[in-house]
ROKOLDO-601908 format. One record per residue (C-alpha): residue in one letter; x, y, z. Coordinates in steps of 0.5 Angstrom, whole numbers, plus 500, padded with zeros to 3 digits. Example, Ala and Ser with C-alpha at 12.3 -4.5 7.8 and 13.67 -1.06 7.14 Angstrom:
% ROKOLDO-601908
A525491516S527498514
***
This chain:
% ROKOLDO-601908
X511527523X515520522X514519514X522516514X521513521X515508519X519507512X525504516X521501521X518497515X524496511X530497516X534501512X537508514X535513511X535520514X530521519X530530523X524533526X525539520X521539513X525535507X529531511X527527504X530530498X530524493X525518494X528512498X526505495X525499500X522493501X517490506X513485507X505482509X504477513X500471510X499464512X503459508X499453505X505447506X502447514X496444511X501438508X506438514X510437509X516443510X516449504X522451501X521459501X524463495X522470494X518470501X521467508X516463512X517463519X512459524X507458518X507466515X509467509X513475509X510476502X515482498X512489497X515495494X516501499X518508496X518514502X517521497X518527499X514531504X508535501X506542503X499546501X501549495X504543492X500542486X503550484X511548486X511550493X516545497X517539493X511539491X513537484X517531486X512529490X507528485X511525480X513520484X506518486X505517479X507510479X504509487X498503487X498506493X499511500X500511507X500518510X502519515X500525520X502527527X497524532X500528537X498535534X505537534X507538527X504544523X503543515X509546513X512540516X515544522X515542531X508546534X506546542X503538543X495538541X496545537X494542531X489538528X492532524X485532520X486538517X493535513X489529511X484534508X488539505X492533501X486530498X485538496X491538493X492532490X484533486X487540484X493536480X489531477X483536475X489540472X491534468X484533466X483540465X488541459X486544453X480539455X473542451X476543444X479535445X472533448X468536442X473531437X472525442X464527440X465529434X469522432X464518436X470515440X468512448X470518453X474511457X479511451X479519452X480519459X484513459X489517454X489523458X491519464X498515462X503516466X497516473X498508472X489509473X486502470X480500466X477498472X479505477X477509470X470505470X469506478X471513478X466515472X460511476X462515482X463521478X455526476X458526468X455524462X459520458X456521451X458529452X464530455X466537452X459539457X463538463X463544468X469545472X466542478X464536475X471534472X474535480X468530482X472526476X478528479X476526486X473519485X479518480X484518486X480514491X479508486X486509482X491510489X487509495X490512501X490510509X493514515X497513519X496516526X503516528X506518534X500514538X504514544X505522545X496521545X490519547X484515544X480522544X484525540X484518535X477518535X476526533X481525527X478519524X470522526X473527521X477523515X470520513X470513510X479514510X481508515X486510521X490506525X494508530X501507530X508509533X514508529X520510533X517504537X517499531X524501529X527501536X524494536X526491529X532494531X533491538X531484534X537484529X541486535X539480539X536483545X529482544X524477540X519480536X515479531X513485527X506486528X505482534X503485540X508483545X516482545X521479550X527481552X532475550X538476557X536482561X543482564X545484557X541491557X543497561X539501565X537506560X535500555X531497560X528503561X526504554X523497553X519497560X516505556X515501549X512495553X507499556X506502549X505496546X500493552X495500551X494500543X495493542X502494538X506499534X500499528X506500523X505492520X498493521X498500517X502496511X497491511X490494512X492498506X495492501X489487502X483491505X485498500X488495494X485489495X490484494X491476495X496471495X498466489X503461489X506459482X508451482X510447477X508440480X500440483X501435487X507436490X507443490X514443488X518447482X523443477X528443483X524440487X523446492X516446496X512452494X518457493X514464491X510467494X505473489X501478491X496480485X490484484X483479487X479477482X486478477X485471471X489465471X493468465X495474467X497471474X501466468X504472465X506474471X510467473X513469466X512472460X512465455X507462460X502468459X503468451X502460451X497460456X493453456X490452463X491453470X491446475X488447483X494444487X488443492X483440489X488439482X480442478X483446471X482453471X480457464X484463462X479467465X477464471X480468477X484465482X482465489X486468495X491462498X491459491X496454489X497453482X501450476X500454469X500449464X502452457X505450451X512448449
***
């Protein structure tokens, strides 16, 4: 269905990719990067990246892809690889899942006759697995610990939250899940079966949100988008054809082409140095590209982590006025942080010093103190003042 493909397409590495089911054993790490606008155009003054190359005013800001094994029905019980799956999904943010547009995948990961498949079955199937993982982690020996929790007087977030570790499920997951969720907090040893799964439900949706890939965009047709999307309910779907993308990626690093990822066209450096069979190629992908407004494969990246996990981006300095660091550097380090994340904890994550003696943090825009609760804004250009 192209899980591999969209990974390499994202982190151009080479991991293996075959029309077969678990083609990935083991999970593939990788980085890739969200597009965001650098602040240094608003000086003209030119930046110095580091962590995060600049290209014409875009900064390409590093996140952590991991490409985990495949999931088939039955994984919650250990059918395919299913364990591994669920294990490696413990410490995601995050996921993209991606299904086959097309309808020529079936569940178990095996080639089908084109449009004898309906992918929203797949996006249905796996939440109902991953629900069924979670209400079996909540589900454990549950009553007779509900009944100390009453008993002892202690807040069920602290229950859950300790029932939890190893599911990387924040205070605020946990909080928007039981909101979310038809349990009364004072007597959890009372919840049914049912309830603890409409916990388990809202936990994932609040905890690892998830965005669908609807690849293979090229082998169907806006009819066939509209269906699966009129069926995922509120799950955003985007379009997206991964062997465009990294035929494309590919074709750049090779110096044939220009292309930006995520952009909506492409041109051909030196047409005399394609062969007719490249030609050909680029002419389909162009036409691809020119119906569906490009690949979708960055756009998939960054809907999910700034619509889905609701991330922004901050740039640590040491100079608020020159948005310089110690060696002079212009805005080096680029940050993505949870929105409405404080200034102390964007300072522990500069480093851990500045965290523990954290002071205040300066506005590099309008150079304003900003107390160690105060949220930074997206785009920020901050200097975290702490003591020596």
């Amino acid at each position: 269905m192209g899980k591999s493909t969209l990974f390499n397409a994202l982190t151009l590495l080479d991991v293996p990719m075959a029309p077969y089911p678990f083609t990935t054993v083991e999970p593939n790490r990788g980085v890739a990067a969200v597009r965001a606008p650098c602040p240094h155009t608003e000086r003209g003054v030119p930046c110095t990246p580091g962590n995060a190359k600049c290209v014409d005013g875009t900064r390409w800001v590093p996140v952590n892809l991991v490409d985990v094994p495949g999931l088939v029905p039955g994984a919650h019980e250990g059918k395919g690889l299913g364990h591994k799956f669920l294990d490696d999904l413990r410490a995601a943010d995050g996921f993209i899942q991606v299904v086959d547009l097309s309808g020529a995948t079936d569940p178990e990961g095996r080639l089908a006759p084109p449009g004898s498949q309906d992918p929203a079955e797949e996006v249905q199937w796996l939440e109902e697995e991953l629900v069924d993982w979670v209400s079996e982690i909540l589900g454990r020996d549950f009553e007779r610990s509900a009944r100390s929790v009453e008993l002892e007087g202690k807040k069920v977030e602290e229950f859950l939250q300790h029932r939890l570790t190893g599911l990387s499920v924040g205070p605020n997951a946990l909080a928007a899940a039981l909101r979310a969720s038809p349990v009364d907090r004072a007597h959890p040893s009372h919840w049914t079966a049912a309830e603890r799964r409409a916990l388990a439900r809202a936990l994932l949706r609040a905890s690892k949100p998830r965005l669908i890939a609807a690849n293979k965009c090229d082998r169907a047709d806006a009819a066939r988008l509209e269906a699966l999307a009129g069926k995922v309910g509120d799950l955003p779907v985007v379009p997206t054809a991964a062997d465009a993308e990294l035929t494309l990626r590919r074709a750049a690093r090779a110096g044939l082409v220009e292309y930006r990822p995520g952009g909506p066209t492409f041109s051909v450096r030196d047409p005399a140095r394609l062969s007719a069979a490249q030609a050909s190629a680029l002419d389909a992908l162009a036409a691809v590209m020119s119906h569906w407004g490009g690949t979708g494969v960055q756009s998939s990246l960054e809907r999910l982590v700034y619509d889905r996990l609701h991330q922004i981006v901050i740039y640590p300095v040491e100079d608020e006025t020159r948005w310089t660091d110690t060696r002079g550097r212009v805005l080096p380090d680029a940050l993505l942080v949870p929105a409405d994340t404080p200034a102390r904890t964007v300072a522990y994550r500069v480093h851990t010093d500045l965290g523990e003696h954290f002071i205040r943090a300066i506005d590099g825009r309008t150079h304003r103190a900003i107390g160690a609760e105060q949220a930074l804004p997206p785009n920020s250009v901050v200097r975290i003042v702490a003591r020596k």
